[in-house]
C-alpha positions in Angstrom: 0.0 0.0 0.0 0.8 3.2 -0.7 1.0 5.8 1.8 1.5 9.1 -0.7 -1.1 10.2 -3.6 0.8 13.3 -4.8 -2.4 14.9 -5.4 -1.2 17.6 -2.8 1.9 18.4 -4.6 0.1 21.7 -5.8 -0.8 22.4 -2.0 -4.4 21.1 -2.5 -6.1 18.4 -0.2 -9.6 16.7 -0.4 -12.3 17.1 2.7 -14.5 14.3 3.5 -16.8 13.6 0.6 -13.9 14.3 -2.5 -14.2 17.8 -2.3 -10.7 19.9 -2.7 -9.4 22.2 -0.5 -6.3 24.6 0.0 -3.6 23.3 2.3 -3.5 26.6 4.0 -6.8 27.3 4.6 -8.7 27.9 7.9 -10.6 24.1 7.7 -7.3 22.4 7.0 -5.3 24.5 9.7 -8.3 23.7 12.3 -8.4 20.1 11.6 -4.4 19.9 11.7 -4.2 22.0 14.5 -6.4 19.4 16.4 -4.1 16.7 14.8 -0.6 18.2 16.4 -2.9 18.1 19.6 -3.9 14.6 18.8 -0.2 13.9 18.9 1.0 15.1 21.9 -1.5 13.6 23.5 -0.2 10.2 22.4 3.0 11.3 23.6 1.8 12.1 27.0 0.3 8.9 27.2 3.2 6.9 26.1 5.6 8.3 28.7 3.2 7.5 31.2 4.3 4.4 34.0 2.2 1.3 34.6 0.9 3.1 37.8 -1.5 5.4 35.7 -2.7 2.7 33.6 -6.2 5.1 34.3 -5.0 8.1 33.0 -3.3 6.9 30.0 -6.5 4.9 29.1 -8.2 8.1 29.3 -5.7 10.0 27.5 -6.1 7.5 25.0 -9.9 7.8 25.0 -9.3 11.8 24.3 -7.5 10.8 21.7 -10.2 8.8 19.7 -12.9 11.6 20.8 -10.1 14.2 18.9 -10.4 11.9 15.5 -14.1 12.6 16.0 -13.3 16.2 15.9 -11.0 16.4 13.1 -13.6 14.2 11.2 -16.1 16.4 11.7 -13.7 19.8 11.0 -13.0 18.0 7.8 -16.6 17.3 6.6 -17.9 20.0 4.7 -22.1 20.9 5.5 -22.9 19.8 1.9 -22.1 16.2 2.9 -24.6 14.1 4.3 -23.1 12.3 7.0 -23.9 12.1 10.9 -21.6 14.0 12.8 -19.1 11.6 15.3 -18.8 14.1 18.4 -21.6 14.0 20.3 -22.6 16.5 23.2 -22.2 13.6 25.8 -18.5 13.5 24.8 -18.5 17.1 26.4 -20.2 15.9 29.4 -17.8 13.1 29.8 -14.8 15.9 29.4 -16.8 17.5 32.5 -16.5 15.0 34.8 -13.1 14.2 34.2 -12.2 18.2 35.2 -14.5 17.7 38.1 -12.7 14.9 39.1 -9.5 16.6 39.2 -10.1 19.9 40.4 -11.6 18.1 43.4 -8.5 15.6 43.6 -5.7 18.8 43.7 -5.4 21.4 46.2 -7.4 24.6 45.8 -6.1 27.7 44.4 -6.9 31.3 43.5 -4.3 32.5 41.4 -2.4 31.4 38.3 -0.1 29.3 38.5 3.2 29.0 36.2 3.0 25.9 33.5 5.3 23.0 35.2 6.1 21.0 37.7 6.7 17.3 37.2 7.8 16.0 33.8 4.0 14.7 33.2 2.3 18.1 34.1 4.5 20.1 32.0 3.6 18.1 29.1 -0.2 18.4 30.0 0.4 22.3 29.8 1.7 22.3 26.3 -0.8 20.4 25.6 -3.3 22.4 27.0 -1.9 25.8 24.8 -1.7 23.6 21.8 -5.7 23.2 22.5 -6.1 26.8 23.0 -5.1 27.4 19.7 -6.9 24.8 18.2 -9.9 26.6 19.5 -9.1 29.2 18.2 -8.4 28.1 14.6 -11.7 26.0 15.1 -13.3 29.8 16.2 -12.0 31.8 13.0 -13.3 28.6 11.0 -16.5 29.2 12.1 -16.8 32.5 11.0 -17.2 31.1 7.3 -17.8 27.7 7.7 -20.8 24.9 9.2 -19.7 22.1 11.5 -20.2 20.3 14.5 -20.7 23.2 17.0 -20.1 20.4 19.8 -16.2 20.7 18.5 -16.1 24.2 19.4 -17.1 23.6 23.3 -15.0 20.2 23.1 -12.1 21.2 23.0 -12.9 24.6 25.1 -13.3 22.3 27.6 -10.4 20.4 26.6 -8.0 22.8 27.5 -9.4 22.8 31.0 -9.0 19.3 31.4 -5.4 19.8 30.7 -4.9 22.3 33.0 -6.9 20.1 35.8 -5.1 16.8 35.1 -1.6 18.4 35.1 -2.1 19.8 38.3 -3.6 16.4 39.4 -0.1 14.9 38.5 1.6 17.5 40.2 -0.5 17.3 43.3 -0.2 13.0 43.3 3.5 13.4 42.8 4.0 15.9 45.7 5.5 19.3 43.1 3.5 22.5 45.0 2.1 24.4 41.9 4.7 27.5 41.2 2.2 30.7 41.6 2.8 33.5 39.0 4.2 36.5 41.7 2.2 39.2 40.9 -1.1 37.3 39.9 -4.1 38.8 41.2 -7.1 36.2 42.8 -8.7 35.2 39.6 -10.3 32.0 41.1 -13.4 32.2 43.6 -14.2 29.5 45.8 -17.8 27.8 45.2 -19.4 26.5 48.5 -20.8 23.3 48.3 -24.6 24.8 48.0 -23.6 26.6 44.6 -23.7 30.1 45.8 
């Protein structure tokens, strides 16, 4: 099998459905963006030890739900097919940041991307999302897709942010705060106000 077609030798690519696109424009740069995310995700997860056999099952899980993503970036509104990411991929996302945010100590400044090895990758990974959101943002602008990408991977780059400081917490690294950070983070009691 053959893994090159040379049909993008003139900087052209097809979207799902056989329609042709330029390399450089805002679809292809979402759906890419998502795939350098998609990447460094795997990467995470490969560097991970037996003892968070959890996490890296989840990261890998992530991973699958950013294929749906890129899938859907990639289909243009003129095909009929269902969309892959569903809203209860979102929800799931949710959780997870719950969980995390509950499992690490609380804080109410910003912190200063690092710590342990794990977390530090989980912070790239994290601004790697932010601007996938925002390619997937200026797409929008002239484009139809999945709107359920869009708050995906919103939420995505929270989850990154909770789960890194999750590692750092588990591992015993103190978050590093940024020194002249004002509160930015409020406390929620327990009964929501």
């Amino acid at each position: 099998m053959k893994i090159y077609t040379r049909t993008g030798d003139k900087g052209m690519t097809k979207l799902v459905g056989g329609s042709s696109v330029s390399k450089d424009s805002d679809r292809v740069e979402s759906y890419g963006t998502i795939d350098e995310l998609n990447s460094w995700v795997g990467y995470i997860a490969s560097l991970l030890g037996s003892e968070y056999e959890k996490e890296k099952n989840e990261l890998t899980q992530i991973q699958q739900f950013l294929f749906d993503v890129g899938t859907d970036l990639a289909t243009p509104s003129d095909v009929e097919r269902p969309y892959r990411l569903k809203k209860e991929s979102v929800e799931w996302l949710e959780k997870r940041i719950d969980f995390y945010v509950a499992a690490s100590p609380d804080i109410d400044c910003f912190i200063l991307p690092g710590g342990t090895p794990e977390a530090s990758m989980l912070h790239i990974a994290r601004t790697v999302a932010r601007r996938a959101e925002r390619c997937i943002v200026r797409l929008n602008w002239t484009a139809t897709f999945n709107q359920e990408a869009i708050a995906f991977v919103n939420r995505l780059s929270d989850y990154f942010y909770a789960i890194g400081r999750y590692f750092n917490a588990k591992q015993g690294q103190s978050d590093v705060f940024y020194e002249r950070s004002d509160k930015v983070f409020h406390k929620i009691k327990k009964d929501g106000l």
